[in-house]
C-alpha positions as CSV (number, residue, x, y, z in Angstrom):
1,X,-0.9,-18.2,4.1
2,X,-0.5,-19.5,0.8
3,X,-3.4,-17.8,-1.1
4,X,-5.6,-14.8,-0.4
5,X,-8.9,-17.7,0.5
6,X,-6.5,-18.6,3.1
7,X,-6.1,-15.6,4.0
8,X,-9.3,-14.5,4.9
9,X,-9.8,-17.5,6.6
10,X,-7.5,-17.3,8.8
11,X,-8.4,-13.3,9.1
12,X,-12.4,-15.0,10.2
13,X,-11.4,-16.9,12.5
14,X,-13.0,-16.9,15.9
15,X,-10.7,-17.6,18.8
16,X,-11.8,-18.9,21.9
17,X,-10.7,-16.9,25.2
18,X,-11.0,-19.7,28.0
19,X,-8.7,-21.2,30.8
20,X,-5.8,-18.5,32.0
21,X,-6.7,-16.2,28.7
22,X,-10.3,-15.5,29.8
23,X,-11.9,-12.4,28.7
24,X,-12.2,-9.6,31.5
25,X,-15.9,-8.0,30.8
26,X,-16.6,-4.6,32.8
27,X,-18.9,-5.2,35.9
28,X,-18.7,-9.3,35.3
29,X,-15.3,-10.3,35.8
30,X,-13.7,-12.6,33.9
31,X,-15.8,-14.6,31.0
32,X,-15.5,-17.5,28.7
33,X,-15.5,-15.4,25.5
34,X,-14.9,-15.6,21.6
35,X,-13.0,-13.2,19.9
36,X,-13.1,-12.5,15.8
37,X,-14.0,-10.6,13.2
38,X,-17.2,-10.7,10.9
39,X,-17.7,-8.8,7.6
40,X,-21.0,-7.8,7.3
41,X,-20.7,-6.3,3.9
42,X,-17.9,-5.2,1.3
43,X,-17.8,-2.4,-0.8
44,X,-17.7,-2.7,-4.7
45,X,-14.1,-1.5,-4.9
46,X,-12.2,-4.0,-2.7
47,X,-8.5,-2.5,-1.8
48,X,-7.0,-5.6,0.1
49,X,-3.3,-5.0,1.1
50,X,-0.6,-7.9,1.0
51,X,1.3,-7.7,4.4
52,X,4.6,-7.7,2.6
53,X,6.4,-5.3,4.8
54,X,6.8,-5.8,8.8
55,X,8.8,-5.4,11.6
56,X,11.0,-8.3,12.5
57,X,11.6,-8.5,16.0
58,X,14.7,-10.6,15.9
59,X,16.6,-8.7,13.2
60,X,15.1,-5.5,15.3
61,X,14.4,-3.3,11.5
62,X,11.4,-3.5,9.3
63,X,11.9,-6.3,6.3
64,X,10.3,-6.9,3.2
65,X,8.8,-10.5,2.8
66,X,8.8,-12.2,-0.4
67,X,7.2,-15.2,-0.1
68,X,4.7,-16.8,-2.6
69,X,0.9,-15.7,-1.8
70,X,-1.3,-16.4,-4.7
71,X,-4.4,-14.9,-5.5
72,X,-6.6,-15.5,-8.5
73,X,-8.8,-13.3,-11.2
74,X,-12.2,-14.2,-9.6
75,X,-13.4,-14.3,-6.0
76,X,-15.9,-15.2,-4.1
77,X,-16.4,-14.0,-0.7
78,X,-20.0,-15.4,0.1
79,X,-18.7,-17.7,3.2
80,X,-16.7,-14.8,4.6
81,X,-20.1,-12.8,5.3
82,X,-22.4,-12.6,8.5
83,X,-24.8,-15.5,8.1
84,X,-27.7,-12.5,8.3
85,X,-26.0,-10.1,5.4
86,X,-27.4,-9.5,2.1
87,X,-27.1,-12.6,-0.8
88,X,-30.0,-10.7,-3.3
89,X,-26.6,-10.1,-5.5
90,X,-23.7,-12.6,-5.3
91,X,-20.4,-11.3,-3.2
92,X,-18.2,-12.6,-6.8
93,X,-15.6,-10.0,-7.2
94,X,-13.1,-9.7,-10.5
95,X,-9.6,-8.8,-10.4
96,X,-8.7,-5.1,-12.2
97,X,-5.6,-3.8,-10.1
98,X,-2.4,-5.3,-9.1
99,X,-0.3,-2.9,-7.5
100,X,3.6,-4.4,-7.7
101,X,6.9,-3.7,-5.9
102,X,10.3,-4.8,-7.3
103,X,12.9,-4.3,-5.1
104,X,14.0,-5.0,-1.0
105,X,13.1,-3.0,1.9
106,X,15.7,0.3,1.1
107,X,14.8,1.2,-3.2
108,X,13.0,-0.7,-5.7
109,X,10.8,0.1,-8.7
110,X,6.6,0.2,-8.4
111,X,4.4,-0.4,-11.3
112,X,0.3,-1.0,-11.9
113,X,-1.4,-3.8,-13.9
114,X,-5.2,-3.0,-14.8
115,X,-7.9,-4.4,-16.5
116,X,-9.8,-1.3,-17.2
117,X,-13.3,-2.7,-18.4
118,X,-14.7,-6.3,-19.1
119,X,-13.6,-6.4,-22.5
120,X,-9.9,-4.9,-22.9
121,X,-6.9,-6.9,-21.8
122,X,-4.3,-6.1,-19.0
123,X,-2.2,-3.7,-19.7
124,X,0.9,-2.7,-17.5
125,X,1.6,0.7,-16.6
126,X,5.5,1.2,-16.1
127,X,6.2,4.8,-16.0
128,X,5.3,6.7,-19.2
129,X,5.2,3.0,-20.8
130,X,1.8,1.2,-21.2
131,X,2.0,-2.0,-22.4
132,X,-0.3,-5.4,-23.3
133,X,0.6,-8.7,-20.9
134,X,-0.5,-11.9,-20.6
135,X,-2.1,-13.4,-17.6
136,X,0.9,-15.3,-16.4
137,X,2.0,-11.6,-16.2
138,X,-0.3,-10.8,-14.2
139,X,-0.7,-13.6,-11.4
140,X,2.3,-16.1,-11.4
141,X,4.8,-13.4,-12.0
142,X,3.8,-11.7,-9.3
143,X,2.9,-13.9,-7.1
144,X,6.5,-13.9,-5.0
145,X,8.6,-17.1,-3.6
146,X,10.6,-19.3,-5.9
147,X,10.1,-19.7,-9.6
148,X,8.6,-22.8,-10.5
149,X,11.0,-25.3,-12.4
150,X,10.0,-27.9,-14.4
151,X,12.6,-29.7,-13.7
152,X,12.0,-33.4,-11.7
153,X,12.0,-33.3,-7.7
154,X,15.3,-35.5,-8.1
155,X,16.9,-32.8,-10.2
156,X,15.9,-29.9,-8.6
157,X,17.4,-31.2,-5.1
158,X,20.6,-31.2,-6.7
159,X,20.4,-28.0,-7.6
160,X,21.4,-25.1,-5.5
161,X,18.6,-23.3,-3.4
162,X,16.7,-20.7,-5.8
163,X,16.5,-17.3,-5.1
164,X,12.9,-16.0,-4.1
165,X,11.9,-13.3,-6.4
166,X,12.2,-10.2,-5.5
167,X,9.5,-9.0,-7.8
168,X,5.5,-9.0,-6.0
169,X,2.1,-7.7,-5.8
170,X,1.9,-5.8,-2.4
171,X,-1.5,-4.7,-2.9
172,X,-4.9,-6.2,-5.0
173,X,-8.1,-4.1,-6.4
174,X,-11.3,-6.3,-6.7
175,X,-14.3,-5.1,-8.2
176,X,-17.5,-6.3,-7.5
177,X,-19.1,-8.1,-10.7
178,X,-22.4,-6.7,-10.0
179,X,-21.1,-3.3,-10.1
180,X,-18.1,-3.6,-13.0
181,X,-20.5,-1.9,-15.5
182,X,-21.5,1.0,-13.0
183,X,-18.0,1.6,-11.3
184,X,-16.2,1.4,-14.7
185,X,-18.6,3.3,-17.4
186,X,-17.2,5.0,-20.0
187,X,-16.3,8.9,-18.6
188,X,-18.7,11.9,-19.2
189,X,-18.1,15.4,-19.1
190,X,-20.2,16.2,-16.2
191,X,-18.1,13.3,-14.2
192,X,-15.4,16.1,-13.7
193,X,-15.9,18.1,-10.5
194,X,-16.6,21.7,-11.1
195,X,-12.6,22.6,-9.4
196,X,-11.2,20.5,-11.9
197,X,-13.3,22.1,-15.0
198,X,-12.5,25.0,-14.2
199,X,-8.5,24.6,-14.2
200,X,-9.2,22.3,-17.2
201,X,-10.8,25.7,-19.0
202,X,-7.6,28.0,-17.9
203,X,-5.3,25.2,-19.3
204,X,-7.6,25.1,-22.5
205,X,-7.1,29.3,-22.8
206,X,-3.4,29.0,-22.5
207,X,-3.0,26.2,-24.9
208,X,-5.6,28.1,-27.5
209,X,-3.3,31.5,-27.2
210,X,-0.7,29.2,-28.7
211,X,-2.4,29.3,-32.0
212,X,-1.3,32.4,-31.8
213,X,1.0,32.7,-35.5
214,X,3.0,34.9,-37.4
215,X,2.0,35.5,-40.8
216,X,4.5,34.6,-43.4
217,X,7.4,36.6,-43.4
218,X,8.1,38.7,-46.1
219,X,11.5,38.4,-47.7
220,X,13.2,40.5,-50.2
221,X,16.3,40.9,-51.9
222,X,17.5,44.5,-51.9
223,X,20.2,44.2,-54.1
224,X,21.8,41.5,-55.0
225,X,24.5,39.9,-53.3
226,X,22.8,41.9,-50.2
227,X,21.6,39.6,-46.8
228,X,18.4,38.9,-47.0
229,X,15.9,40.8,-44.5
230,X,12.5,39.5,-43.3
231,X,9.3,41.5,-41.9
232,X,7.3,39.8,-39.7
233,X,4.0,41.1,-39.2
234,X,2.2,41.2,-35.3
235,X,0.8,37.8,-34.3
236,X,-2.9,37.0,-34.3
237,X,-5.0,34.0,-33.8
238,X,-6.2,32.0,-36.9
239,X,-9.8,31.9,-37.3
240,X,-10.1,28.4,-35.5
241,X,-8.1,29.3,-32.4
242,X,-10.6,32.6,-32.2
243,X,-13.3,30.5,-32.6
244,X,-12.2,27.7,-29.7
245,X,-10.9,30.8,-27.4
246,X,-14.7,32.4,-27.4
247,X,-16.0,28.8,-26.3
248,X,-13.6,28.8,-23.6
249,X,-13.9,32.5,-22.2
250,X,-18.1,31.8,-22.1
251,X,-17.5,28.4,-20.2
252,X,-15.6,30.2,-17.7
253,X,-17.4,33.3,-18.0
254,X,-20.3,30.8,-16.8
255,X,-18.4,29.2,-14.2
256,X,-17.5,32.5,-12.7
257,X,-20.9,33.3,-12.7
258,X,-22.0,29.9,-11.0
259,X,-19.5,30.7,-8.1
């Protein structure tokens, strides 16, 4: 397939099961009989997996496959749908997520490209990197097969065969336009899950005791020419540590109470 409409398509398709492939029905024998797949709804966040790893039969080992599938920012997957399903809201859906693999079948490198809202551009997550790209970034260079040249046809038969990138999205995240502003609003305290606050308020404690300080040592000369001594006195919390510690303690004393 050489983009993702083709490949649902092809994914829709009914096939007919006639002649010697007739369909054997429990109680009625053998049938005339169609065989396919219908959709009669998608979810908001679409996870839609690029078959780039199989098992080849001939070479008798899993391979990875590399050829060019496109798939663009916007999609609409209206005609895909059970004639009967829902249209009050249109089935457009806008591209957030590309999921990437560089590499062959036995090491390579994985990295993310996300939109996170309407308005921010892609960024590319690569490790502890995060960095701005463009959207040739985004779709062509990940798209797999050959580069494009723009050299002429006459030149480019000349030219020895071109590698096929080795570099290419394995796996796409859609989101429903209908439901962008819902599925990606701004994050609010009470999103976390109560587990989660309550490791997030130990972590807090521990990082406030670091405010524990010393208080300026003192340092005198006892005679000169003499190494210098310091006194340290014992370690308290600043008044702002104290402060944030006492919040902490009551949200868990709370939670502990809740549980």
């Amino acid at each position: 397939m050489k983009n993702l409409y083709e490949s649902f398509r092809d994914y829709v398709q009914v096939e007919m099961l006639d002649g010697e492939n007739k369909y054997q029905a429990e109680g009625f024998g053998l049938q005339d009989a169609k065989k396919g797949i219908i959709f009669e709804t998608f979810p908001p966040v679409l996870h839609l997996q690029l078959k780039r790893f199989e098992y080849d039969i001939q070479r008798d080992a899993m391979v990875k496959i590399n050829d060019r599938h496109e798939f663009p920012f916007e999609i609409d997957l209206a005609e895909f749908l059970d004639p009967n399903a829902d249209r009050t809201q249109p089935w457009v859906y806008k591209l957030h997520g590309v999921l990437v693999h560089s590499g062959d079948l036995h090491g390579g490198h994985y990295f993310a490209l996300i939109k996170p809202d309407r308005e921010t551009r892609w960024l590319k997550f690569d490790d502890d990197r995060v960095t701005p790209v463009t959207d040739k970034e985004v779709l062509e260079e990940n798209y797999g097969g050959e580069p494009l040249s723009a050299l002429p046809p006459t030149v480019q038969r000349n030219q020895v065969r071109t590698m096929k990138r080795f570099t290419n999205a394995y796996m796409l995240v859609y989101i429903r336009e209908s439901a962008i502003d819902e599925i990606l609003a701004p994050f609010a305290p009470e999103d976390t899950p109560a587990h989660l606050s309550m490791l997030g308020c130990i972590i807090l404690a521990l990082l406030f005791t670091s405010h524990c300080r010393e208080a300026p040592g003192r340092r005198a000369n006892a005679t000169r020419g003499k190494e210098k001594r310091t006194r340290r006195t014992t370690s308290f919390l600043d008044s702002k540590g104290e402060q944030d510690f006492l919040v902490v303690y009551h949200k868990l004393d709370q939670f502990s109470g809740h549980h």
